[in-house]
N, C-alpha and C positions, 0 to 999 in steps of 0.2 A: 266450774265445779257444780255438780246436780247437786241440788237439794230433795232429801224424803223427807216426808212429816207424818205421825201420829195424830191422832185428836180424838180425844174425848169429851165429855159435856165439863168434866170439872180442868184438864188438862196434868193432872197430876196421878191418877190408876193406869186403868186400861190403854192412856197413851205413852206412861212413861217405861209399861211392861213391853208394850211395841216399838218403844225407841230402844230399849235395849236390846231386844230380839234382832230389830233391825242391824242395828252395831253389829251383833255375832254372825248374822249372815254375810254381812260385807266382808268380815277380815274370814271369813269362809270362802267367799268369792275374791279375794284380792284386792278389794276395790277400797282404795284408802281414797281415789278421789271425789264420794260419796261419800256427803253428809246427811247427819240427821237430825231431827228438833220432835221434842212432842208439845201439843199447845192445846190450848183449851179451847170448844167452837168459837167464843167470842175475838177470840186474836186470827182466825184464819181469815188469809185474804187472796188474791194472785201473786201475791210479791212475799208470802212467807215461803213457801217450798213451791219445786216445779210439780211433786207428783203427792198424793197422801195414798195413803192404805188407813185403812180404817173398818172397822167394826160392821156389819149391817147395818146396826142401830145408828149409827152418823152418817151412813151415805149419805142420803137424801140431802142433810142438811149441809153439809160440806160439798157434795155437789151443786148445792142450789147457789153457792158464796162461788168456787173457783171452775166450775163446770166438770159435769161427769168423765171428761176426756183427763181430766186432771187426778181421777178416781180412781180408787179401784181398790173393793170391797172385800174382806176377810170371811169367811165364812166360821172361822174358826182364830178369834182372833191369839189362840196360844199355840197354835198349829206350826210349827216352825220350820217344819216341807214345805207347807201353803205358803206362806211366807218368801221362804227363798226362791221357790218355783215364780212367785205373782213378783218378785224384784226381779228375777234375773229377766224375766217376759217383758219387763217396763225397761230395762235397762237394755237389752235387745233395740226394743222396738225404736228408742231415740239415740241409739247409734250405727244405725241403718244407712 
């Protein structure tokens, strides 16, 4: 099973409005065997989710913890096109 994650600096706003979001684009896409977590910077590590989506403002920092290949950046984190478009591209690209 893949794991997605959210993260925010507290782990309870802007990550738990993108763990939602996320939920809706999966049963969108079909994909019940895709999970999701939102968590706060301090709990992120490589063994919490395989991929995050996150905010601008948490790149860096959440890239610097599981590496930018692990990343990948919202530009609009209530954008829920962007959103489904930047999962289904991730989820593409590691069942290749």
């Amino acid at each position: 099973m893949i794991t997605i994650g959210a993260c925010c600096s507290t782990g309870v706003g802007s990550s738990f409005m993108v763990d939602m979001n996320m939920q809706e684009v999966l049963q969108q896409l079909g994909r019940s065997d895709v999970k999701t977590l939102h968590i706060d910077l301090s709990g992120v590590n490589r063994d919490t989710a395989d991929h995050f989506f996150v905010g601008r403002d948490m790149y860096d920092a959440v890239a610097h913890v599981v590496g930018e290949e692990n990343v990948t950046v919202l530009n609009s984190i209530i954008d829920k096109k962007e959103l489904k478009d930047k999962i289904k591209a991730y989820l593409d690209s590691v069942e290749d």
